[in-house]
TORVOLUM-295686 format. One line per field, with one value per residue (C-alpha): x, y, z; residue number from 1. Coordinates in steps of 0.1 Angstrom, whole numbers, padded with zeros to 4 digits, always signed. Layout:
BEGIN
east [X | ...]
north [Y | ...]
up [Z | ...]
i [NUM | ...]
! end
This chain:
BEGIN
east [+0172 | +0136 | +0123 | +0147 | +0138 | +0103 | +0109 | +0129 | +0099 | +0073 | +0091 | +0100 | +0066 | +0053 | +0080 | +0069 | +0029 | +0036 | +0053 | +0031 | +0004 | -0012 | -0018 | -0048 | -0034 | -0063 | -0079 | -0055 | -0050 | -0083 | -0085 | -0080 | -0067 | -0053 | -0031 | -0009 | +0017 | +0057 | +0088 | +0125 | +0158 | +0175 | +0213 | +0225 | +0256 | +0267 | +0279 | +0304 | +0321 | +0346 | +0357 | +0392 | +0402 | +0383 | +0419 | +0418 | +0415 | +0386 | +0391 | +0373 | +0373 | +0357 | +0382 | +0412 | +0424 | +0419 | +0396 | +0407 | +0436 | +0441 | +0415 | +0432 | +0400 | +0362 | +0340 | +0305 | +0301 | +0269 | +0247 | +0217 | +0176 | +0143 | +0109 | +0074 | +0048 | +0021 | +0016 | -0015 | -0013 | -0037 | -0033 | -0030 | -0027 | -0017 | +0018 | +0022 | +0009 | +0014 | +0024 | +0026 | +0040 | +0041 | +0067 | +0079 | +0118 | +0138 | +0176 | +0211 | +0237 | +0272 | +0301 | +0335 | +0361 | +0401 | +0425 | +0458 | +0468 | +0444 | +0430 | +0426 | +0393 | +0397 | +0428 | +0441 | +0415 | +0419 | +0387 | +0355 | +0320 | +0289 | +0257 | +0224 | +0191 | +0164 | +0129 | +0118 | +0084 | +0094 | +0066 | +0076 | +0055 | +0065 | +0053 | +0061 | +0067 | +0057 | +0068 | +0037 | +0026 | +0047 | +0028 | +0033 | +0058 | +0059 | +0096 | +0093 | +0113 | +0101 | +0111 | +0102 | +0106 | +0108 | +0093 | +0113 | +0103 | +0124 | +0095 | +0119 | +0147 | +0142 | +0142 | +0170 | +0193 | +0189 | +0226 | +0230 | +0240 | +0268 | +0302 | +0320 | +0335 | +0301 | +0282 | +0258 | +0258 | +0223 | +0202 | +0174 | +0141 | +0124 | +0144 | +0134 | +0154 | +0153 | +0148 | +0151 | +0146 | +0140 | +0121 | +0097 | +0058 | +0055 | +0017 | +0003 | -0036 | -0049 | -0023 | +0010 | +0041 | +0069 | +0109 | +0125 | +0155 | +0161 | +0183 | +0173 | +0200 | +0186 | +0188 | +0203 | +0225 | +0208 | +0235 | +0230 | +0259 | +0260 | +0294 | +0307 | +0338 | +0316 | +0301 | +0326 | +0348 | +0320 | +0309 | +0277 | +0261 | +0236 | +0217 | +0223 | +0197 | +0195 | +0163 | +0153 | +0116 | +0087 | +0057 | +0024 | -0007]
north [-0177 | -0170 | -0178 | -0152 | -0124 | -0131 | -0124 | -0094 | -0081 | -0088 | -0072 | -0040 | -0038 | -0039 | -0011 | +0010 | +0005 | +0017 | +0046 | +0060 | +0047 | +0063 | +0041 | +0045 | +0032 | +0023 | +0060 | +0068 | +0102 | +0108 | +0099 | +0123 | +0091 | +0057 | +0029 | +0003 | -0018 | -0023 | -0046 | -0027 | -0036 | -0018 | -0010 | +0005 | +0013 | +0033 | +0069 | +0065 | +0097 | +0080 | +0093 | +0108 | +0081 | +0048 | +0031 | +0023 | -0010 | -0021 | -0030 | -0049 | -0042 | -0078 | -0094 | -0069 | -0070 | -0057 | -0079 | -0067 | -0052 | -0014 | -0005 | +0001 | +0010 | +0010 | +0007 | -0003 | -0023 | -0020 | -0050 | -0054 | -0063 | -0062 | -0048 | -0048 | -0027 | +0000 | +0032 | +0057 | +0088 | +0116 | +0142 | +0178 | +0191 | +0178 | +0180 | +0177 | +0146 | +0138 | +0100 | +0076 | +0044 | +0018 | -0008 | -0039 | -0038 | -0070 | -0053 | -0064 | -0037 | -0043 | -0024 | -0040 | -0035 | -0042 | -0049 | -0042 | -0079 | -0109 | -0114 | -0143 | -0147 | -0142 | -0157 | -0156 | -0130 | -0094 | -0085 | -0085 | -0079 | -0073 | -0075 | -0057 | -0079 | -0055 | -0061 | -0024 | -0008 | +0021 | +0051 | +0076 | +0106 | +0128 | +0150 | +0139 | +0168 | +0152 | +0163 | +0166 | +0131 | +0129 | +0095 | +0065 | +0082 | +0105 | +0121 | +0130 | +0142 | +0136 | +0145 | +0138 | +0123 | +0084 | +0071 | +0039 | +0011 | -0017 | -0047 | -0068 | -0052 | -0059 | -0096 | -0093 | -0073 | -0095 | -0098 | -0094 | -0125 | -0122 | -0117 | -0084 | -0095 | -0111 | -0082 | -0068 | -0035 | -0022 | +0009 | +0033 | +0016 | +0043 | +0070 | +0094 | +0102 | +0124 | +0111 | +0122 | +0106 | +0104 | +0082 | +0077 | +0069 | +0040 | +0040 | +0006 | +0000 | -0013 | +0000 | +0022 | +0011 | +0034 | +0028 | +0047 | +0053 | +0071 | +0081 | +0080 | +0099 | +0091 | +0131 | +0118 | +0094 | +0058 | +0038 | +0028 | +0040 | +0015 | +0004 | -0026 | -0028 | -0020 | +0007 | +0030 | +0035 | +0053 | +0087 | +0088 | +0067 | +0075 | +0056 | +0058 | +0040 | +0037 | +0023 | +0007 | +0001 | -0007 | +0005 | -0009 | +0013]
up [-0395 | -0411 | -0375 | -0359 | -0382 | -0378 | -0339 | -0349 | -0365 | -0340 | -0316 | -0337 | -0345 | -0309 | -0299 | -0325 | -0319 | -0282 | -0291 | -0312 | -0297 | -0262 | -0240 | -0215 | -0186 | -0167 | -0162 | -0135 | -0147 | -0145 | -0105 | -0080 | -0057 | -0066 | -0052 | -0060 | -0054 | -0050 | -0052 | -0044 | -0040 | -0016 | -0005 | +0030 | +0048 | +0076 | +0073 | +0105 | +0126 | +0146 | +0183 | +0188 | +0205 | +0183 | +0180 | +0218 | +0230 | +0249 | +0285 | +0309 | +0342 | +0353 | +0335 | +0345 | +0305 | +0274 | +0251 | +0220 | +0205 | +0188 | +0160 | +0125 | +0105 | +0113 | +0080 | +0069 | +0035 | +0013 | +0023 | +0006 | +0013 | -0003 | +0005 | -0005 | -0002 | -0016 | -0027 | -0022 | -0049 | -0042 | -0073 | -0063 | -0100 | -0136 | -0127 | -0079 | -0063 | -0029 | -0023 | +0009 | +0007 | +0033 | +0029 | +0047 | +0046 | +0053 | +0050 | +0073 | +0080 | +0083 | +0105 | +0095 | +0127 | +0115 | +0146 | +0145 | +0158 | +0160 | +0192 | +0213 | +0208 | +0170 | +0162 | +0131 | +0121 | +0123 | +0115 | +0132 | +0115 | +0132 | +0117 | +0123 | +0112 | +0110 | +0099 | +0092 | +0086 | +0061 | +0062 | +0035 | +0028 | +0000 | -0032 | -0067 | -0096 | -0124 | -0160 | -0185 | -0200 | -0240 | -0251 | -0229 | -0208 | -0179 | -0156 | -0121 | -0093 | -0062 | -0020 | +0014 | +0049 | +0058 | +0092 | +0099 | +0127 | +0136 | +0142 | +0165 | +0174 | +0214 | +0203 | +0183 | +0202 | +0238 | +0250 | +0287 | +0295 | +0265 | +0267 | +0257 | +0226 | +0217 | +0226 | +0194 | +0174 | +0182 | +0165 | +0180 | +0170 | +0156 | +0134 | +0104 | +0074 | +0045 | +0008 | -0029 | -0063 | -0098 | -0116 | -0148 | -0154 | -0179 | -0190 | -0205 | -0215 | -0179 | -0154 | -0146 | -0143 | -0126 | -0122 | -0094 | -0075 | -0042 | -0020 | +0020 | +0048 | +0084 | +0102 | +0135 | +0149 | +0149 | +0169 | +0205 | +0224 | +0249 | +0267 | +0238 | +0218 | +0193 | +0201 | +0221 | +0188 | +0170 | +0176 | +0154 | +0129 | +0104 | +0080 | +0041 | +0014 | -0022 | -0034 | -0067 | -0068 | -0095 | -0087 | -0101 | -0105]
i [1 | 2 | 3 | 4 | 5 | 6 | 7 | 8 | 9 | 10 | 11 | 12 | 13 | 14 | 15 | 16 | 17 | 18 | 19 | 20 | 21 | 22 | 23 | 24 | 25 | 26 | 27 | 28 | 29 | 30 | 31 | 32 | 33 | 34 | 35 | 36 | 37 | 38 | 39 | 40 | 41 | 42 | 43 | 44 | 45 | 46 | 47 | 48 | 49 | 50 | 51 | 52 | 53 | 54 | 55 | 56 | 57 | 58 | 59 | 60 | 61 | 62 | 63 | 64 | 65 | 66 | 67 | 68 | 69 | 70 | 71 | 72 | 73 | 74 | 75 | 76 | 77 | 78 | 79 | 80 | 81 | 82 | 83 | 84 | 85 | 86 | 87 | 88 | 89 | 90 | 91 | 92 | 93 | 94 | 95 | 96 | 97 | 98 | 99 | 100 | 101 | 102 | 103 | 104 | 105 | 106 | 107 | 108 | 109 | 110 | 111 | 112 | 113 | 114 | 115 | 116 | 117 | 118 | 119 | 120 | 121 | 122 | 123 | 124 | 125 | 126 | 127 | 128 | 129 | 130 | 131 | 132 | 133 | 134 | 135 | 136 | 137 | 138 | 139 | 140 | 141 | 142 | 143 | 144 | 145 | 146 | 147 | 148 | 149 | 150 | 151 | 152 | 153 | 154 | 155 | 156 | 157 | 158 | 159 | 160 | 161 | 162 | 163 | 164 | 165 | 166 | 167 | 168 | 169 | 170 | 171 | 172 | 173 | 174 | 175 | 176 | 177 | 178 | 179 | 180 | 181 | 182 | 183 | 184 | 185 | 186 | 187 | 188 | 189 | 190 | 191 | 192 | 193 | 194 | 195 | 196 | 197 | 198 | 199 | 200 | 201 | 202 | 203 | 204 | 205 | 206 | 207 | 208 | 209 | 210 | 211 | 212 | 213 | 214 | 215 | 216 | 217 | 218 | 219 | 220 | 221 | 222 | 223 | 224 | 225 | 226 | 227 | 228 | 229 | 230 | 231 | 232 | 233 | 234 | 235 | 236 | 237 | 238 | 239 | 240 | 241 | 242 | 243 | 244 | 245 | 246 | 247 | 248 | 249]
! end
């Protein structure tokens, strides 16, 4: 017990030294340009506009025979990644910076297809999920409105546009030789996407420390719209992201 209350106090004692105290957080608001680092989390799904007639089934004409049976729903579950990167802040003024952060994005995406009936080449199984493995080079530009400093903390809002670059997705995406129902869900390698956020400077004695979170909308279609059971039911497809990220300063 004495031992617990003695850790009760440390730790009260450190919260309330870096409250009152302010922190200098290495000088970095006293450069004009600085960099850092990040780790995020990331979420995506689809944002799917099916065609007027997605319940068809789909027919093969070398075959002579449908391959699968009527669609009942077409969905995309949240799937989840990581990413690492950096960050390069040049200030405009106390309170506007403009920000570019390069990150490496390792993130699946998932379509969900629902079949009326099994099919035979997924019996027992009315659903079919297709998955996307992309390895993404995110560029985001942006500006950051930053609140004034009130101690060792700091709010910001912050907007832009994202650059996105699939690394491999020729590699991945190779499927002549396959048949129809094993054909892949494929995206446009390069897209961009809108973005928005919130998040809070966290100032220590040698460095900065920043939580965000962001929301990304890609502006166009991303989906390939070759001719695959997969791809024939959906009209358009655009990318969604939320972002968790801690920057390091």
């Amino acid at each position: 017990m004495r031992k617990k209350s003695t850790l009760l106090i440390l730790v009260f004692l450190v919260i309330s030294n870096f409250a009152k105290a302010q922190n200098w957080g290495g000088g970095i608001d006293d450069e004009n340009f600085n960099w850092g680092f990040s780790f995020q989390y990331i979420s995506s799904e689809y944002k799917i506009l099916k065609k007027v007639d997605w319940r068809k089934p789909y027919f093969d004409t070398e075959l002579g025979a449908n391959v699968t049976d009527s669609l009942s729903a077409v969905s995309s579950p949240t799937s989840v990644g990581f990413g690492i990167g950096f960050i390069v802040n040049t200030r405009l003024t106390n309170n506007l910076d403009v920000r570019f952060t390069p990150t490496l994005v390792f993130n699946d995406r998932l379509v969900n297809y629902y079949y009326v009936e099994p099919g035979i080449y997924n019996p027992g199984n009315p659903l079919i999920q297709k998955k996307l493995q992309a390895t993404m080079i995110d560029l985001p530009l942006g500006l950051k409105v930053k609140s004034d400093r009130m101690m060792n903390f700091r709010a910001y809002m912050l907007g832009g546009l994202k650059y996105s670059m699939d690394l491999a997705s020729g590699k991945k995406n190779n499927d002549a030789s396959s048949a129809p129902i094993d054909k892949l869900i494929k995206n446009s390698k390069n897209f961009l996407s809108y973005e928005a956020g919130l998040g809070f400077d966290i100032y220590f004695e040698w460095f900065k420390m920043s939580p965000e979170v962001k929301m990304s909308y890609s502006f166009k279609d991303i989906l390939k719209h070759d001719n695959t059971p997969y791809a024939n039911p959906i009209d358009k497809a655009k990318l969604r992201h939320f972002t968790f990220s801690l920057f390091f300063e």
